[in-house]
C-alpha positions, -999 to +999 in steps of 0.1 A: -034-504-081-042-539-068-030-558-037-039-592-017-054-590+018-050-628+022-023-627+044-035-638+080-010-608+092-031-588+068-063-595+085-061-560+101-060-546+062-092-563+053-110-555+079-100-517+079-136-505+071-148-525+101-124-516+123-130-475+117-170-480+123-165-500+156-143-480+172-160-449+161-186-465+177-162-473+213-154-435+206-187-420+200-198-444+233-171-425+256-190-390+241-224-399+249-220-406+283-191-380+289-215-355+306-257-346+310-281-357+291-294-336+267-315-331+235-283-310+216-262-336+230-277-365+215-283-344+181-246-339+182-241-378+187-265-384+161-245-360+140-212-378+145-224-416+138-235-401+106-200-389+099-185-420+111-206-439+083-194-414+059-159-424+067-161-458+071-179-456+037-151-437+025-124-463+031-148-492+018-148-470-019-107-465-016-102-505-007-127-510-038-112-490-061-077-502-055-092-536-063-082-554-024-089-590-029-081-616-007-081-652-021-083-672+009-088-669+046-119-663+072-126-626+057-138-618+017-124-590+002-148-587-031-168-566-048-201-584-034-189-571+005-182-540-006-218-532-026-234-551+007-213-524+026-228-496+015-265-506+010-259-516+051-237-480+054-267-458+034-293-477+053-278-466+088-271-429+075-308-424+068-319-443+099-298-417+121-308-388+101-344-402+108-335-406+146-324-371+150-358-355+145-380-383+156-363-386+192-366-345+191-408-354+183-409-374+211-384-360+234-363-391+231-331-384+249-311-413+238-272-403+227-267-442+232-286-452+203-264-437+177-241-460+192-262-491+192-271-483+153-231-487+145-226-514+164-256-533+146-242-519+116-207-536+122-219-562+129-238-561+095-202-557+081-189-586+093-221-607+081-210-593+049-172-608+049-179-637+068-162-667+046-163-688+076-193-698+098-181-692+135-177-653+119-211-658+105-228-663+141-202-635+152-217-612+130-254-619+141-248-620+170-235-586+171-260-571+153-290-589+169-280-573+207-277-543+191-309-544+178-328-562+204-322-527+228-329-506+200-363-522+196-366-511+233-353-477+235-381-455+245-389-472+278-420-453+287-435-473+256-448-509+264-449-515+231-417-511+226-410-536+257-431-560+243-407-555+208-377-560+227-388-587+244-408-606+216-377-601+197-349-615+221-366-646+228-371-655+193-340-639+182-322-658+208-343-693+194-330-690+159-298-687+170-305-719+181-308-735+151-282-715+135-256-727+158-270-765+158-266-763+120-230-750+119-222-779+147-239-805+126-221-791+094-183-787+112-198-825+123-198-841+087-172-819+073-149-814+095-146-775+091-170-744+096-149-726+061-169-722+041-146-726+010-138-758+023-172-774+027-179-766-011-150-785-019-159-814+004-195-810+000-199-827-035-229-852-054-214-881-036-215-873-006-241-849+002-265-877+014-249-877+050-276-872+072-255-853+098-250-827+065-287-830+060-299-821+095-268-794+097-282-774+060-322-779+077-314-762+104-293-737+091-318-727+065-342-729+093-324-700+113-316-675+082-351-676+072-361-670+110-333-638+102-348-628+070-383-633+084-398-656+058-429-675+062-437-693+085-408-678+104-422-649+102-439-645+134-419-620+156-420-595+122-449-575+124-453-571+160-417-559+163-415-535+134-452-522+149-437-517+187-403-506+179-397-471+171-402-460+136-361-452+126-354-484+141-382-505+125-368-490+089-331-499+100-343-532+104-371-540+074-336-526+056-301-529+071-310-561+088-325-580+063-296-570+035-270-587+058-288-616+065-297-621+031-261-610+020-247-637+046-276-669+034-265-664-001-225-665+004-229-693+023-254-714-003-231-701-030-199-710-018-204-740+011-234-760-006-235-757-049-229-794-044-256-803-026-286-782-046-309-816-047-310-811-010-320-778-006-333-763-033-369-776-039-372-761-001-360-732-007-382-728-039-414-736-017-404-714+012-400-682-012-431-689-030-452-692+002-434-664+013-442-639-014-477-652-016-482-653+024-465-623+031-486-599+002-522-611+007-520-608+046-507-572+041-538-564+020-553-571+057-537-547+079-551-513+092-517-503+106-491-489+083-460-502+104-476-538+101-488-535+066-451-524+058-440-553+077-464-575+058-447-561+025-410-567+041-419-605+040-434-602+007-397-589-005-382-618+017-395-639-008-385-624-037-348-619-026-349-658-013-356-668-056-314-652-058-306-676-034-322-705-050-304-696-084-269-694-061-249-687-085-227-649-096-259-642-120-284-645-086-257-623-067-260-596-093-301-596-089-295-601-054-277-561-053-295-547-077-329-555-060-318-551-026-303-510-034-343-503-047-356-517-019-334-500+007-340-469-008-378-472-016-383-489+024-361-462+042-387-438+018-421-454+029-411-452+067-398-417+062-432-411+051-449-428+082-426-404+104-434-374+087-474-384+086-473-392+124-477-371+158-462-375+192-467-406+211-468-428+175-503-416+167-514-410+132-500-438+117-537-459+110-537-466+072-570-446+071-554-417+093 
């Protein structure tokens, strides 16, 4: 079976898997709050964003198998969203299965965080289909809120303020540059489609310094997104202050879809303007991977060692971006599902290892 989703009355169609996980997540909203506050209650929550994923996940295999496509308009419909799907989808069933007994560790009664993990994990979707640039910052922006409370979920921890805080501010600073760089682009090209800056961005006339500025600052906010070095910064302290689930949702889930959402974008907006970009690109992942590994050899916490060692992988992933091309899209995946797993693993490990109150978790403990 095979059918087009390109059709803008369509739109609903391609965006079915989407559509079942956020309002789930509306759904599973109304249950939370629909009565007291209680452990079993939130376990059950926890238990029905987990099925929710499931479902969503099941729909993304069914559109996948009957070979969906869509050939043009704002939303992909391709075999690269729907392998970014469900590395984002598994990442968010073990960070929930991880939530249930952690928040039961540390007496966590939070129903509302299941929520907040499928509404960052839409959000990741939509990264994931963006083929326009508007739905790009969309996307982000959607799964940042979500993630800046999550950071901040167990308020007795000032830690975990600190996170919240540390991450909103510089969350909200990138964005910045994000939305500076899609104005700048829309600016010389007079569209934020992707597909149709690729076919106006070409050798000729990539020298515009309005397209210049625009591809600066929009590599400068992905790699703020994907926490390479030196935007880096807000990394270690968050993933050490947040709450262990979360900071494994995000070294994982978060950092697939921004990665997932860079390298459409490169691929299908800017293959005609490589001189540009790529030598900094090449430069920012090799100072990445080198920065990212030896400072982790420094750490005595195992949070910010493991944060240390997300940057590291930052820089490996940002080499498939500088090949842009199907081949680096391939390596892209096939890295990115060992990663999720063995990441989602190590902080598993870390939750396991530790003790009420986020002790235990020294490298030497």
């Amino acid at each position: 079976m095979y059918f087009d989703l390109s059709i803008p009355s369509q739109l609903a169609g391609a965006l079915i898997p989407d559509l079942i996980l956020v309002i789930g997540a509306m759904l599973l909203l109304l249950f939370a709050v629909w009565g007291p506050e209680s452990m079993a209650r939130a376990r059950l929550t926890g238990m029905l964003a987990i099925g929710i994923c499931f479902a969503t996940l099941a729909s993304i295999i069914w559109l996948w198998h009957a070979q969906a496509t869509a050939s043009v308009g704002i939303i992909a419909v391709d075999a690269f969203r729907w392998a970014t799907d469900c590395i984002v989808l598994a990442a968010t069933i073990i960070a929930a299965t991880l939530m249930i007994d952690y928040s039961e560790r540390e007496q966590l009664v939070s129903a509302e965080s299941y929520v907040l993990l499928l509404l960052a994990a839409g959000g990741m979707m939509l990264l994931a289909a963006s083929r326009d640039l508007i739905i790009v910052f969309l996307g982000i922006e959607l799964m940042s809120i979500a993630s800046y409370v999550l950071c901040g979920l167990d308020r007795r921890s000032s830690r975990g303020a600190e996170a919240a805080l540390k991450y909103f501010l510089l969350g909200a600073f990138s964005t910045g540059f994000l939305l500076y760089g899609i104005a700048l682009v829309y600016g010389a090209t007079g569209s934020t489609d992707i597909g149709t800056i690729g076919a106006m961005v070409t050798g000729a006339n990539f020298n515009d310094p309005l397209l210049l500025a625009g591809i600066g600052m929009l590599i400068v906010g992905f790699c703020f997104k994907i926490a390479a070095v030196p935007f880096h910064m807000w990394t270690p302290d968050v993933y050490e202050g947040a709450a262990t689930p979360i900071t494994a949702f995000m070294a994982a889930a978060v950092k697939a879809a921004a990665f997932a959402a860079f390298l459409r974008v490169w691929i299908e907006a800017f293959p005609g303007a490589t001189a540009a970009w790529v030598h900094p690109l090449q430069w920012l992942a090799v100072i990445t991977m080198i920065g990212g590994n030896v400072i982790a050899l420094q750490q005595k916490s195992m949070k910010r060692m493991l944060a240390y060692s997300s940057i590291a992988h930052a820089g490996y992933l940002l080499v498939t971006v500088v090949v842009a091309n199907s081949l680096g899209a391939s390596a892209f995946l096939f890295y990115l599902v060992a990663y999720t797993l063995a990441t989602m693993g190590a902080f598993a490990v870390v939750i396991a290892l530790g003790e009420p109150g986020e002790r235990n978790q020294e490298i030497a403990d």
